[in-house]
Phi, psi and omega in degrees: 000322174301171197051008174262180189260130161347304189287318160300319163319285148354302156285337171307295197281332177304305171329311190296338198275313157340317209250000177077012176252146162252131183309168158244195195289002186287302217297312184282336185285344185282316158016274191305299164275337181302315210296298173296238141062282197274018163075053191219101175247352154264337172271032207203359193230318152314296180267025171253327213267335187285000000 
């Protein structure tokens, strides 16, 4: 997950959600930081809001 892109991340949890899984918080915070990490902290501000 590090090094992916906002949009893939983004798509990461829609898959999931397709599937009926809900992240928990490990998941969503690697989320979260891969998010800080590749500099896409409005989308990481954005996916706090949902």
């Amino acid at each position: 997950m590090i090094g992916a892109s906002a949009a893939e991340l983004l798509d990461l949890l829609a898959q999931m959600e397709h599937f009926n899984v809900s992240p928990n918080t490990a998941s969503f915070n690697l989320v979260l930081k891969a998010m800080h990490q590749a500099g896409e902290t409005l989308a990481a501000e954005k996916l706090l809001e949902r």
